[in-house]
N, C-alpha and C positions, 0 to 999 in steps of 0.2 A: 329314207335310209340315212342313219347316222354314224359319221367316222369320230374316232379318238386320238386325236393329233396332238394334242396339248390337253394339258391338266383341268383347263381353261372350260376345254368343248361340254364340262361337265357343269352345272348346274350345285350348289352347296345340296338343295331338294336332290338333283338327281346322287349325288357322292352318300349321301345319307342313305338312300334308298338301297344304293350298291351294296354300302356293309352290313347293314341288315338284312339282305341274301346272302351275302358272303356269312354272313355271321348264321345263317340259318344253314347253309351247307355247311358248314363245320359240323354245326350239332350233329344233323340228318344227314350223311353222305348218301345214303342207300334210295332216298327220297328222290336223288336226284340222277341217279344212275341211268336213265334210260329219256331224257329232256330232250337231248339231241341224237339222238339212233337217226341215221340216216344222212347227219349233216357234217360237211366236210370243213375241215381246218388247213388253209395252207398258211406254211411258215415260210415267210422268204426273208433270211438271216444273211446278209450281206458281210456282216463282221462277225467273230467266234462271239458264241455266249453260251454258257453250260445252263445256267440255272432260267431266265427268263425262256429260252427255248423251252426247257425240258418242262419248264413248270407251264405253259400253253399248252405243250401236247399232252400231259398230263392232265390240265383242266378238260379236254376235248375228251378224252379217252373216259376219265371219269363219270363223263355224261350219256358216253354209250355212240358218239361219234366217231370220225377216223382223221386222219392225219397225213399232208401231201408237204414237199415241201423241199428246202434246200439249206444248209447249213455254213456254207461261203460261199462267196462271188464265185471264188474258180470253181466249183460243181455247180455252177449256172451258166447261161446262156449272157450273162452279163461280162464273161471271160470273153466273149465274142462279141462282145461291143453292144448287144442286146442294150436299150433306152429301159429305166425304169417305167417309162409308162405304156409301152410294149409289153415287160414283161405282165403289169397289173389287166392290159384288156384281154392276154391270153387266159391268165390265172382265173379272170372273174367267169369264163366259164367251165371251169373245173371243180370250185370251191363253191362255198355260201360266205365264209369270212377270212380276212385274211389277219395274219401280223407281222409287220415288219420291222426288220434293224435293219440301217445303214450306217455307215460312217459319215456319209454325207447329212449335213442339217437342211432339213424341207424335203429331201426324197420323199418320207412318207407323204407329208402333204401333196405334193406332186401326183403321187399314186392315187392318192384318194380323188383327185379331178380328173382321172380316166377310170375310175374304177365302179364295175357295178355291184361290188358286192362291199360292206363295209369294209375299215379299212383300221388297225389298229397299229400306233405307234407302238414299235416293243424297244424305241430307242434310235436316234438320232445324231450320232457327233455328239458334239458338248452341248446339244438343246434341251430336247425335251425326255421324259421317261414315264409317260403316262399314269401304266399298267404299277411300275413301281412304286409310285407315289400313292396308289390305292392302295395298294399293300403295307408302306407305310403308317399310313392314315387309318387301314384296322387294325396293325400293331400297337401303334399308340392310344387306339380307343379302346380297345380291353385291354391295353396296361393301365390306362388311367383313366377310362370310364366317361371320356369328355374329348375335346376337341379345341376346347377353347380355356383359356386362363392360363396356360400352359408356358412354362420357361423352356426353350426349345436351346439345346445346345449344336451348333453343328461343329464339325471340324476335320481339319485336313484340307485336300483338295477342293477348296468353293469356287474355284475359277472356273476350272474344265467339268467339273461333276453335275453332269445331266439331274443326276438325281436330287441333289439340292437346289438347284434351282428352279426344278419343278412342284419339289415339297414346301420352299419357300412362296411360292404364286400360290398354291391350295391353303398351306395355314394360315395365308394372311387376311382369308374371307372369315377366321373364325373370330369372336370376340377374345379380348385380353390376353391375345398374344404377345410374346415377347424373343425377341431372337439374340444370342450370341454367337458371334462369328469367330471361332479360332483358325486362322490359320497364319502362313508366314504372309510377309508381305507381297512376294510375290504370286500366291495364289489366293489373294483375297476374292470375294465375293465381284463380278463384273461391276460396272457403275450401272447398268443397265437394269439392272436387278434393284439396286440401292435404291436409285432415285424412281423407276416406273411403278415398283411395289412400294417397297419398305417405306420410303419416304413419301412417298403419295397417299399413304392413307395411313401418314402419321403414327406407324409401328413400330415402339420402343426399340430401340437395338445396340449392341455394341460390337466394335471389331478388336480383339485382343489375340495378343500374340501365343499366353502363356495359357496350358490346358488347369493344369494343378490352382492357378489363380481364380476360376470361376464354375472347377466342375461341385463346388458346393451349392452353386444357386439351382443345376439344373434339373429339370424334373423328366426330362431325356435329352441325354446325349448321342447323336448322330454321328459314326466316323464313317469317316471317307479311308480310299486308298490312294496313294497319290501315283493317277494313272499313266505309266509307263507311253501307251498309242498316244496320248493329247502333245505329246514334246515334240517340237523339234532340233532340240537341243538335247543332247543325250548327258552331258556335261550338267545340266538344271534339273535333269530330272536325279540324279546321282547325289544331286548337291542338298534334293529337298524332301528326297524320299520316303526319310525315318524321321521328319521333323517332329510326330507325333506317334506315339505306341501308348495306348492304356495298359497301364499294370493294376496289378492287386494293390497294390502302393496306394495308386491314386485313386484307384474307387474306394480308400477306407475313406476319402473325403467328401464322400458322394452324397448323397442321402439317400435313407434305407431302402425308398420305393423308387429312385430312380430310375429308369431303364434304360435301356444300353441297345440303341439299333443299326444294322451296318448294310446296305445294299450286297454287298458280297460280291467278287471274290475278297477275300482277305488274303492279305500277302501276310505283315509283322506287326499292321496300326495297333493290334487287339495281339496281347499276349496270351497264350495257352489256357494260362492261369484263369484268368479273367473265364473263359469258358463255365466253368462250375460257379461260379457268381449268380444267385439266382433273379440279379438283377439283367442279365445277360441275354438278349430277346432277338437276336439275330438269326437263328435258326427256326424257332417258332415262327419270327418275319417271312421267312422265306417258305415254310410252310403255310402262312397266308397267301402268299404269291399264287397258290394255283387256287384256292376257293376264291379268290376276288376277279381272280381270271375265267372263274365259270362262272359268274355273278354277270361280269362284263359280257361274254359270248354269248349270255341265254338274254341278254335285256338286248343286245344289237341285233341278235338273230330273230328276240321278238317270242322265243318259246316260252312254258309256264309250266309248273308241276301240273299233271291231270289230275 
C-alpha cells in the first residue's frame, strides 16, 4: 500500500506515468467512467477548500465510485477532541482511499501510520500540496510539451505557499531548469527550500523583488495569492497583500507562449483582463486538477481500464 504525502513519495518514472493517464483521461473520459464502480472516497478537510475538495470528489464520481466525507473540523468529530489517527483507523474501514487537508503540517503523515487504506495529502499548513503539484506539472507539460529546460517564474507568497514549495522540490529532478523568485522581502522563498533543493543540486536561480523586471525571461509564470490563514499579524498581511497583481500591461512584456498558472483562489494577484489572455492557463490548471486526481486514485487503488 502506497500513501502520497510529499511530492517526493513519487518517483520522476512514477510522475511521468501519472500524466500520461491523466493525459489519457482527458482524451477518453467515457473510457474511464466505470474503473472504480464500487470504491469509496473519503474526504477528510479539516480547513475550507472549494476547488481541491470538489475536484477529488469529482475525480471519484467520474470513475463511477462514491464519496464519504467532512468538509471542517467543526462537522467532525475532531470538534470533540477526536486524535487525527483515530479518526484515520475508524475511516479505513468505511473507505478504500482517503484525502486529506489540514492546517496542521504532518497530520497527513501522521494518518498515513495508522492508516489501512492509502492516504493522500490534499494539503498541509504551509508544507506540502501533492495532488496540486501534479496538476501543475500537466499544466505546464502540455503548455510546453516538456518538463525540463524551462525558465520557471514563481511570485508572491514563496514563504507560506504549500504550493511552491512542492512545485519547487518536483521541477528540480528535471534537467535545465531555472527558477526566479519574486517576491517582497519578507515572503521570500524559506532557506530551507534554497539551500536542501535549489542549491544542493546547483539550480540556477534568482530572488528579485520587481515582477515587470524579469517577466520577459519567463516561459511560465506562477502567481501566488498572498494568504490571509498563514499571518499572524493582521497589520503584515494588509501591508503585503497587493505587493503583486498581473495586468494586461505587464504581460505585453511576456513572451508570446508564455503561460500564466495560479493554484487558485484568486483574490486581485491576476487582473480580470489578464483572463482572456490566451496565455492565461489557470482555469484549464484546475481542470487538470480532477483527471490527475483520477490518475492518482486508479494507480493507488491499483484499478485498470478492462
Amino acid at each position: 500500500m502506497k500513501h502520497v504525502i510529499d511530492p517526493l513519495d513519487l518517483s520522476v518514472e512514477e510522475i511521468d506515468n501519472l500524466l500520461n493517464l491523466a493525459d489519457d483521461i482527458a482524451a477518453n473520459p467515457k473510457k474511464y467512467a466505470k474503473v472504480c464502480e464500487g470504491k469509496k472516497l473519503a474526504t477528510l478537510f479539516y480547513e475550507p477548500s472549494t476547488r481541491t475538495r470538489l475536484s477529488f470528489e469529482a475525480a471519484m464520481l467520474n470513475m463511477g465510485g462514491s464519496v464519504l466525507g467532512f468538509s471542517s473540523a467543526d462537522s467532525s468529530s475532531a470538534s470533540k477532541g477526536e486524535s487525527v489517527a483515530d479518526t484515520i483507523r475508524v475511516v479505513s474501514g468505511y473507505a478504500d482511499i482517503c484525502a486529506m487537508r489540514h492546517p496542521k503540517e504532518g497530520a497527513p503523515m501522521r494518518a498515513a501510520r495508522y492508516s489501512r487504506i492509502p492516504v493522500i495529502n490534499a494539503g498541509d499548513g504551509g508544507h506540502q500540496h501533492p495532488t496540486q503539484t501534479l496538476t501543475d506539472l500537466m499544466t505546464i507539460r502540455r503548455k510546453k510539451h516538456t518538463l525540463g529546460g524551462l525558465t520557471i517564474g514563481l511570485c508572491g507568497d514563496l514563504k507560506f505557499g504549500r504550493t511552491v514549495h512542492s512545485l519547487i522540490k518536483s521541477l528540480a529532478r528535471y534537467d535545465g531548469v531555472r527558477f526566479i523568485l519574486i517576491s517582497p522581502e519578507e515572503l521570500r522563498v524559506p532557506d530551507y527550500i534554497l539551500e536542501e533543493v535549489i542549491k544542493a543540486k546547483n539550480i540556477p536561480y534568482q530572488e528579485v523583488v520587481d515582477l515587470e523586471e524579469v517577466i520577459g525571461e519567463l516561459d511560465i509564470l506562477y502567481m501566488t495569492r498572498v494568504q490571509k490563514e498563514r499571518f499572524f499579524n493582521e497589520e503584515d498581511y494588509v501591508r503585503l497583500k497587493d505587493s503583486y497583481i498581473l495586468t494586461e500591461a505587464k504581460m505585453k512584456k511576456a513572451k508570446p507562449d508564455m503561460a500564466v498558472l495560479h493554484p487558485l483562489p484568486r483574490v486581485n494577484e491576476i487582473a480580470l483582463e489578464v483572463d482572456d489572455d490566451p496565455r492565461a492557463a489557470y482555469f484549464e490548471q484546475a481542470q487538470n486538477g480532477v483527471y490527475v486526481r483520477m490518475a492518482l486514485m486508479m494507480t493507488l487503488l491499483g484499478v485498470e481500464v478492462c
